[in-house]
C-alpha positions in Angstrom: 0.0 0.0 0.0 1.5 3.5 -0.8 0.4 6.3 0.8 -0.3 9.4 -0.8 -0.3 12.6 0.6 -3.2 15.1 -0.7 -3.6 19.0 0.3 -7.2 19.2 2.2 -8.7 22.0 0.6 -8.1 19.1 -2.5 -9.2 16.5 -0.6 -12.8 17.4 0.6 -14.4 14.3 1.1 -11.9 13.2 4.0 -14.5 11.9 6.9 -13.2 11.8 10.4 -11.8 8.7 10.2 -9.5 8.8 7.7 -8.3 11.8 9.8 -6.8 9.4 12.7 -2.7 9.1 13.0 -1.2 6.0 12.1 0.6 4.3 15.4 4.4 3.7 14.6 3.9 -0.1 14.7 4.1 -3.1 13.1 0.2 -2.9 11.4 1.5 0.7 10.1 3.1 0.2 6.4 5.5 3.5 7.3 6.9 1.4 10.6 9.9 2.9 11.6 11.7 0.9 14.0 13.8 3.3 15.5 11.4 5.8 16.7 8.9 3.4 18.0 8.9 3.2 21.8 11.6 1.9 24.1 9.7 -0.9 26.0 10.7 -0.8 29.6 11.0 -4.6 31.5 8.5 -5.4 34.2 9.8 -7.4 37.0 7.0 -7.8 39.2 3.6 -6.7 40.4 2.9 -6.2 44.1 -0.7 -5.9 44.7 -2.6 -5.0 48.2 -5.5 -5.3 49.1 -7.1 -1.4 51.4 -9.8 -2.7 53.1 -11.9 -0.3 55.5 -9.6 -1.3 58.5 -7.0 0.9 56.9 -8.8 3.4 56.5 -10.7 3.8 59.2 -7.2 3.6 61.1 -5.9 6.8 59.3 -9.1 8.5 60.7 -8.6 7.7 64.4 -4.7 8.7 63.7 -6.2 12.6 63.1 -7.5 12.4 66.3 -4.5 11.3 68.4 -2.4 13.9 66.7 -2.5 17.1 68.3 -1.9 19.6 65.3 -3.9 17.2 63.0 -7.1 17.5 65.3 -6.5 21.7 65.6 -6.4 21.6 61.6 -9.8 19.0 61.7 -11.4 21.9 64.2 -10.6 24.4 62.0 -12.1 22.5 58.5 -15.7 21.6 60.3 -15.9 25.1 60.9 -15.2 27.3 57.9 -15.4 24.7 55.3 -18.5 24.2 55.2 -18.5 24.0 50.8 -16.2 21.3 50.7 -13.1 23.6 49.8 -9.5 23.0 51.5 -7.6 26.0 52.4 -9.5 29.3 53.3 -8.2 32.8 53.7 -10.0 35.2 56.5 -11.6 37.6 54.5 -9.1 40.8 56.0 -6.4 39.3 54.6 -8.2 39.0 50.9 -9.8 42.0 51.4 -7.0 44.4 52.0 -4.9 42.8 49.7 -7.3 43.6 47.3 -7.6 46.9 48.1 -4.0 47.6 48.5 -2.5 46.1 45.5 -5.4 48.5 43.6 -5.3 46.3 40.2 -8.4 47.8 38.8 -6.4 51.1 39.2 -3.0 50.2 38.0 -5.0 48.9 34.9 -6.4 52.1 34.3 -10.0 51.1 34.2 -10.0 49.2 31.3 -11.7 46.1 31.6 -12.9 43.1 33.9 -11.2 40.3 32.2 -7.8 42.9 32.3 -7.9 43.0 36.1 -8.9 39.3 36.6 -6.0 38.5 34.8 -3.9 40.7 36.9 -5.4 39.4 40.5 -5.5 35.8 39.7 -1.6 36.0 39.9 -0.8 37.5 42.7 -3.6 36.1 45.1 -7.2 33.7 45.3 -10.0 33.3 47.5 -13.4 31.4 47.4 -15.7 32.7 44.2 -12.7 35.8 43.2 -14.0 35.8 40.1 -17.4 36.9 41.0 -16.2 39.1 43.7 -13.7 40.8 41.0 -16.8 41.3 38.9 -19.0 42.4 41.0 -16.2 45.1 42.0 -15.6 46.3 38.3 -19.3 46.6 37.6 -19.8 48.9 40.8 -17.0 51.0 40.2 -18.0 55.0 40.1 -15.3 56.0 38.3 -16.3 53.4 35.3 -19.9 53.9 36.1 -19.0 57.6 35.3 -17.0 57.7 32.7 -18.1 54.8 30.3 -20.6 55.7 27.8 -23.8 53.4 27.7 -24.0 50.2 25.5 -26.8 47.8 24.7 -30.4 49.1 23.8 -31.6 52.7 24.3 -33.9 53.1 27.2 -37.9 54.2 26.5 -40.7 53.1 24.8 -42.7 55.1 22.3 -45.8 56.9 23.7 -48.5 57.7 22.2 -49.1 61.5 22.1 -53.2 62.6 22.0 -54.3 62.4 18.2 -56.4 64.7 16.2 -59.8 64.2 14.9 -60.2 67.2 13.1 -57.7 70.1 11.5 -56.3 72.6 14.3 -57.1 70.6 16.9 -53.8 70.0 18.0 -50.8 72.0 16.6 -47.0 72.0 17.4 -44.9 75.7 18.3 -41.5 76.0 18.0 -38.9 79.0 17.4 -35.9 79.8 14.6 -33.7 82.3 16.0 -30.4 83.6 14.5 -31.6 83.9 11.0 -29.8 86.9 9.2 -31.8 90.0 8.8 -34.4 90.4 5.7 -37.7 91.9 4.6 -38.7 95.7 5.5 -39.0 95.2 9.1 -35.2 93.3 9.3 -37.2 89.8 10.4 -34.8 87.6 12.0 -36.7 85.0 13.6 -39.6 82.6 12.8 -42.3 81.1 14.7 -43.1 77.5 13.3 -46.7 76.2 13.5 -47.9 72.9 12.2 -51.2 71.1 12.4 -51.0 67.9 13.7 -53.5 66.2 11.2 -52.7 67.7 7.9 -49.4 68.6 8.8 -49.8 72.0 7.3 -46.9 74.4 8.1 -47.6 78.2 9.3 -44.1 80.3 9.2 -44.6 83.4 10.7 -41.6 86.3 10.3 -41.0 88.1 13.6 -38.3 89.8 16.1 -36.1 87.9 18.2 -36.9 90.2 21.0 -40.4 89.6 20.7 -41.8 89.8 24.3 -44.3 87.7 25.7 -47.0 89.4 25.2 -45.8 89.7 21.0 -46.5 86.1 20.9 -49.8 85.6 21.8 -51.0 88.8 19.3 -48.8 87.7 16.3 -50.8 84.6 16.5 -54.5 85.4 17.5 -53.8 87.7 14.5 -52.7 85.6 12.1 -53.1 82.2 12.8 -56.5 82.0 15.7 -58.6 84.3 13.5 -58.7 81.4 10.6 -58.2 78.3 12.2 -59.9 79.0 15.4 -59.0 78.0 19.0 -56.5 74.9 19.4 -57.4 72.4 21.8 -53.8 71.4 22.8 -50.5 73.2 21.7 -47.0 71.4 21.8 -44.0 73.3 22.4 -40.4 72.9 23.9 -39.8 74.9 27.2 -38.8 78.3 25.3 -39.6 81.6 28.3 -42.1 82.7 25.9 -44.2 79.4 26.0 -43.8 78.7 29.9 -44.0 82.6 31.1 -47.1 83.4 33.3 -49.0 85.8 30.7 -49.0 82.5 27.9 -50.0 80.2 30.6 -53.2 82.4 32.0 -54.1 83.5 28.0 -54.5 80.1 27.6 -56.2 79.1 30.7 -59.0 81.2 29.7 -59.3 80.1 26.2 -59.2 76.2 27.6 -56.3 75.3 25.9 -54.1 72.8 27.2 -50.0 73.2 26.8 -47.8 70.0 26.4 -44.1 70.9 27.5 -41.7 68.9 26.0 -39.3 67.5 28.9 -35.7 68.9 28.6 -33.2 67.3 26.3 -35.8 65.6 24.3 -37.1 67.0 20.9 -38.6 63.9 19.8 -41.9 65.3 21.6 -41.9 68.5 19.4 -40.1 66.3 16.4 -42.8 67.7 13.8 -42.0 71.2 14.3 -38.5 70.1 14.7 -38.5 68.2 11.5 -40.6 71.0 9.6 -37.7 73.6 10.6 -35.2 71.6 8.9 -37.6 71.9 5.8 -37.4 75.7 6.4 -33.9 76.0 6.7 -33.5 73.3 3.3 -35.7 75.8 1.4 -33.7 79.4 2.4 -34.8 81.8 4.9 -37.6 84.1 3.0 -39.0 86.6 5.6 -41.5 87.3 3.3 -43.4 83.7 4.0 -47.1 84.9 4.1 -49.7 82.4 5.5 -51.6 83.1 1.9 -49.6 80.7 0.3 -50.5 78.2 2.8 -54.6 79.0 2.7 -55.3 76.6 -0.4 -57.2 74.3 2.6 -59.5 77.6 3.2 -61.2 76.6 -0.5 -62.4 73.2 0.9 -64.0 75.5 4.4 -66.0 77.7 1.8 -70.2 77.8 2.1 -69.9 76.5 -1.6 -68.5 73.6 -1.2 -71.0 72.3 0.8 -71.5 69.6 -1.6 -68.4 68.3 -1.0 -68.9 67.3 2.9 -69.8 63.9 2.6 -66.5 63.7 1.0 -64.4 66.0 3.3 -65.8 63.6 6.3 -65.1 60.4 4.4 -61.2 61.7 4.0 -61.1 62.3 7.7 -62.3 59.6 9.1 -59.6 58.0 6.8 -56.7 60.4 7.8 -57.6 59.4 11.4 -57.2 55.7 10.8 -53.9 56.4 8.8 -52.1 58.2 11.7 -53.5 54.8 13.8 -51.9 52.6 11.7 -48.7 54.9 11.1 -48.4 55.2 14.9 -48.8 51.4 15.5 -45.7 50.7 13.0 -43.4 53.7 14.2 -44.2 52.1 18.0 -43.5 48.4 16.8 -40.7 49.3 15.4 -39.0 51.8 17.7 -39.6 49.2 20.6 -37.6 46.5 18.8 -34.4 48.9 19.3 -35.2 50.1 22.5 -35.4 48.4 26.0 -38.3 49.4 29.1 -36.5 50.7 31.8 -37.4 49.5 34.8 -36.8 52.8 37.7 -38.7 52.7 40.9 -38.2 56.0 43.4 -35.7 55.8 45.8 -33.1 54.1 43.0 -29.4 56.2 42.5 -28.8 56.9 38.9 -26.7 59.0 36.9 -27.6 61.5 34.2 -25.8 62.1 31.1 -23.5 65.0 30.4 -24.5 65.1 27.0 -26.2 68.7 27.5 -24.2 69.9 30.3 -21.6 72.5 29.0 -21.1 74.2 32.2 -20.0 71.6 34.2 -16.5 72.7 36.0 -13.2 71.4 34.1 -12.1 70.5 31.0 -15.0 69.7 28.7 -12.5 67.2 26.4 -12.0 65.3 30.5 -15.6 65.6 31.7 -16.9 62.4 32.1 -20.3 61.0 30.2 -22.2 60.8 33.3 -22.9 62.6 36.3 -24.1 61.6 39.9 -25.6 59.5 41.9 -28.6 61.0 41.9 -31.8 60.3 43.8 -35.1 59.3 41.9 -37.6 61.9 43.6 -40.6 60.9 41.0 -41.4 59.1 37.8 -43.4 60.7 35.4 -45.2 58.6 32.7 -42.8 56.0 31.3 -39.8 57.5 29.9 -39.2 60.7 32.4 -37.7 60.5 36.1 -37.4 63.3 38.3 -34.2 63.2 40.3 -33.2 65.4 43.1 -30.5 67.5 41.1 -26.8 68.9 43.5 -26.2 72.2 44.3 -24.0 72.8 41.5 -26.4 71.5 38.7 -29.5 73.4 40.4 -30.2 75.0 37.5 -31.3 72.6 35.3 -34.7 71.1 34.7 -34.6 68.3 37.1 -37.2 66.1 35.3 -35.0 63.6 32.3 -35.7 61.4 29.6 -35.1 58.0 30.8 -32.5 58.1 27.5 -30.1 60.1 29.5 -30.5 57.9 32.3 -28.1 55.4 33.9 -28.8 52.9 36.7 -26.0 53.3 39.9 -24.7 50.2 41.1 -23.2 50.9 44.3 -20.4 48.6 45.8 -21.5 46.8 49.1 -19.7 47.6 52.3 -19.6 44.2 53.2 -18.0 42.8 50.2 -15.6 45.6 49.3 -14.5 48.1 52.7 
């Protein structure tokens, strides 16, 4: 027989079998004497028989022995798992905490310091203890960005049933000067049910009392009174004059919560369309009022029609809504916060935070949940140096604390 060597990626049909090493012996066609195995000479076999007499002999010698029967004592008691040798938990302890391997490491990683501790000492269950360690240190906690999921559902935000029923607000500030009156700022209104966009041209040092006359002036007088206006927290939507004007009227006001523009995103999203088309302070509302043919008294013909079309825009923004939820949730995780927890907040916003801003770190705390508000905004009692902000988050900014225990790690 003659064997042939063949490269594998040639020979693809090897099974495991064929696979096997040949023994260097005589069955083997490629014997080679000299490097088969020296046999060594047996001489004899001596067997003996332990029966329990022996053994139970060595058990009564542990007893008679005076540093055998301290070590026994001392086995019953702290053994209890079946393990050998056991270190007092000071000694582990502090020589965890004084060779400081997580620190020498430079925070990089729990497998890194693992390595590094599982060569210079041991205990029962290190490896857990080292982990559980890592995973409650602040300064990781801190400073690490988060992975995994985003946290917060979709909610549903109160639909329409009609035009101008619900409308969302927001502001465009630092637009270069234009038109007659040297507008530089917009206000951005867009109907929530036919998404119809109202720019109006104003002053960026428009008062508070501006706002509400530019649009009762221009806006109210043709669309009538909204039912519910959405709006970031801008001074001129949450000032005292806006809030009683619309008190009166019986219109309620949705703040967005800080940090979070997705609750405004179609004003947001229609700004971006203003600023893609050029800033024009001459945008009148006429070239917006082709929906006021439709409101005329001669089209009454047309209202079995008109209310055919809503009832099907209504079920449209269902359905659209029930596919945007399904698949936002998908990507994003429920957080699970109860009051009392420590969290941290994200420094994402924060750009007066003390230091370097390249060496701040991406979170900061441990804060105190005070209150949780819906399902994707917690309240947290906010130090003295960040009293300033809004204290209520999106849960997207929000970390869970793991503190270290005490017990495990003085």
């Amino acid at each position: 027989m003659t064997i042939v060597h063949e490269d594998g990626n040639v020979h693809k049909n090897a099974d495991g079998l064929s696979r096997w090493p040949l023994r260097n012996n005589l069955d083997n066609p490629s014997y080679v004497p000299e490097a088969a195995s020296p046999q060594i000479p047996l001489e004899g076999i001596s067997v003996t028989d332990l029966n329990t007499t022996f053994f139970e002999e060595v058990r009564n010698s542990y007893t008679q022995d005076t540093n055998c029967r301290i070590l026994c004592q001392l086995l019953k008691k702290d053994c209890k798992d079946n393990s050998l040798i056991h270190a007092l938990d000071e000694v582990w302890k502090n020589s965890y905490d004084e060779g400081r391997f997580h620190l020498l490491d430079g925070h990089l990683s729990e497998g890194r310091t693992r390595e590094k501790v599982k060569t210079c000492i041991w205990w029962p269950m290190w490896q857990k203890d080292v982990a559980e360690y890592c995973q409650t240190c602040d300064r990781c906690q801190k400073a690490n960005k988060s992975t995994g999921k985003r946290l917060g559902n979709m909610m549903k935000i109160q639909e329409p049933i009609r035009p101008w029923e619900i409308v969302h607000m927001d502001w465009v500030t630092g637009l270069p000067p234009g038109g007659d009156r040297s507008y530089n700022s917009c206000l951005v209104i867009v109907d929530r049910f036919s998404k119809t966009p109202i720019f109006l041209p104003c002053h960026k040092d428009d008062t508070a009392m501006d706002t509400p006359l530019l649009i009762s002036n221009r806006v109210v007088s043709w669309t009538g009174i909204f039912t519910n206006i959405i709006s970031d927290r801008d001074p001129k939507f949450t000032s005292a004059l806006w809030r009683n004007l619309h008190q009166l009227f019986g219109t309620k006001l949705s703040f967005s919560t800080a940090y979070h523009p997705q609750t405004d995103g179609l004003a947001e999203r229609m700004v971006q369309t203003l600023e893609d088309m050029g800033w024009n302070p001459k945008l009148p509302q006429d070239s917006l009022r082709k929906d006021l043919i439709e409101r005329h008294p001669t089209a009454a013909s047309f209202k079995g029609m008109l209310e055919k079309a809503r009832k099907h825009a209504v079920r449209c923004m269902e359905d659209s809504f029930a596919y945007a939820k399904d698949k936002w949730d998908k990507s994003h995780a429920t957080p699970d916060f109860k009051v009392g927890d420590l969290v941290l907040v994200s420094t994402t916003n924060f750009n007066n935070i003390k230091g370097c801003k390249k060496l701040k770190d991406s979170f900061e705390g441990p804060f105190v949940i005070k209150a949780l508000h819906g399902g994707n905004v917690v309240e947290v009692e906010l130090s003295e140096e960040l009293s300033n902000k809004h204290p209520p988050f999106p849960v997207i900014l929000i970390k869970l604390y793991k503190s270290s225990y005490t017990e495990t790690f003085p």
